[in-house]
Each structure stands twice: as structure tokens, then as C-alpha cells.
C-alpha positions in Angstrom: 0.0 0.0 0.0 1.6 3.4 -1.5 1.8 5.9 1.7 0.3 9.4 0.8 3.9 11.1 -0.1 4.3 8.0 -2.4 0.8 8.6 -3.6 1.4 12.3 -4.6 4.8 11.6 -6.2 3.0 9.1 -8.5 0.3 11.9 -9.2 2.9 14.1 -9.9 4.0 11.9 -12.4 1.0 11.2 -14.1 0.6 14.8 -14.2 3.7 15.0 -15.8 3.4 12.5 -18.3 -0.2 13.3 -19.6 1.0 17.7 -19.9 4.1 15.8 -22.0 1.8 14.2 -24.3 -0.7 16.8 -24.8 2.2 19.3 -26.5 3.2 16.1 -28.1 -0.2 14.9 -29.8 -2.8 16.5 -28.2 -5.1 16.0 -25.5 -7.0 12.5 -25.5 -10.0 10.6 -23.7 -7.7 8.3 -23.2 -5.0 10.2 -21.0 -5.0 7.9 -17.2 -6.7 10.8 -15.3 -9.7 10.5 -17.6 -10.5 13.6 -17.2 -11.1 14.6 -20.4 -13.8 11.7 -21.1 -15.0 12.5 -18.1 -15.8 16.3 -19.2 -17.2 15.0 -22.3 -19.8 12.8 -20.8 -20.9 15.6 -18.0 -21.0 18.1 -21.3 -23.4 15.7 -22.9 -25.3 15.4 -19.7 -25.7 18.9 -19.3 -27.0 19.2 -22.6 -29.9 16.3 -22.2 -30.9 17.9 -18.9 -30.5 21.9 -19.6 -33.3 22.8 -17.1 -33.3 20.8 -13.9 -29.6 18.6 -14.2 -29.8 15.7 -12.4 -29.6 16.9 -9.0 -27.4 16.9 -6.2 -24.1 14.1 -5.9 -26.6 11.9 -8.7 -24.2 12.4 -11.8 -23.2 8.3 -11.4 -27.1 8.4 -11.7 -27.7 10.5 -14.3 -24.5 8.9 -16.4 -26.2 5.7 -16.0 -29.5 6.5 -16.9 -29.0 9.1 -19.8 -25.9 8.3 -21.2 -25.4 4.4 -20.1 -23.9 2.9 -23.1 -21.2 6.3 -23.7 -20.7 5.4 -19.0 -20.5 1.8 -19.7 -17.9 2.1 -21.8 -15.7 4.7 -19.9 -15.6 2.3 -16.6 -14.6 -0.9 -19.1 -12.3 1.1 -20.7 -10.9 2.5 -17.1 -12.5 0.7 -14.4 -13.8 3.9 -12.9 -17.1 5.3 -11.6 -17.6 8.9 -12.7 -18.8 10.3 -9.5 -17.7 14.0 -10.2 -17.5 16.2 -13.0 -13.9 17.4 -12.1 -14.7 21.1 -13.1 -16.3 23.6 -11.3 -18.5 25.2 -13.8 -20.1 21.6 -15.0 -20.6 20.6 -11.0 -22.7 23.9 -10.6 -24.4 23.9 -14.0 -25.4 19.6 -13.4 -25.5 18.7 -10.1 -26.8 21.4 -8.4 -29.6 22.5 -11.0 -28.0 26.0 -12.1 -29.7 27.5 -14.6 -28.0 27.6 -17.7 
């Protein structure tokens, strides 16, 4: 079991590697952070629910429901439940029911 020093070195890492490959060739869904899938899928969310989102900490939820096959695929591909949008704007705008 990594410690949280080793943890954060191996972040830092990551981090390092993925900002290396974006200048190389450009950012991809398939970068190990998956963030960038991950503010895909939420962008498509927002856009199927653009009134009421799908409400407070129920973006697994919503992914599931709205977008399953797109969320299926993203935890196969990664092994990872997309619990949070990972950007600010997106959390306000989905979760909570901002008005767009």
C-alpha cells in the first residue's frame, strides 16, 4: 500500500506525463486521469438535462440513466465510476440545478 507522499509523487507523475503528451499529440479521452472523457460525458449530460440537471451528488445516476452505453464504456475502458464532473462550472451547471 503506497503511503500518501508516495501517492502524490505518483500523481505528480502522471501529471507530468499526460501535460508531456498533450504538446506532443494533443489532449486525448484516453489520458490515465480521464478527465477529459470524463468532461465530455458531463457536457453531454448537461445538454440532455439543460433545465433541472440531475440533482445533487446523482451524476453516477444520471450517467447511467441518460448516457449508459457512452458510461458503460468509460468504466470498461478504465475501471472507474464517474462520480464527479472534475470542473467547477459543470458541478454547478449539473449537479446542483443552475440554470443555464
Amino acid at each position: 500500500m503506497l503511503d500518501k507522499k508516495d501517492r502524490f509523487v505518483k500523481r505528480i507523475d502522471v501529471a507530468k506525463q499526460e501535460i508531456s503528451t498533450a504538446f506532443q499529440s494533443g489532449l486525448s479521452d484516453k489520458m490515465e486521469s480521464g478527465r477529459i472523457a470524463i468532461w465530455k460525458l458531463t457536457g453531454k449530460l448537461i445538454l440532455k438535462l439543460p433545465i433541472f440537471g440531475c440533482g445533487v451528488d446523482a451524476l453516477e445516476v444520471g450517467l447511467e440513466k441518460v448516457l449508459s452505453e457512452e458510461n458503460a464504456a468509460f468504466i470498461a475502458r478504465t475501471g472507474v465510476y464517474i462520480d464527479k464532473a472534475h470542473n467547477e462550472y459543470y458541478k454547478l451547471q449539473l449537479l446542483w440545478e443552475y440554470p443555464h
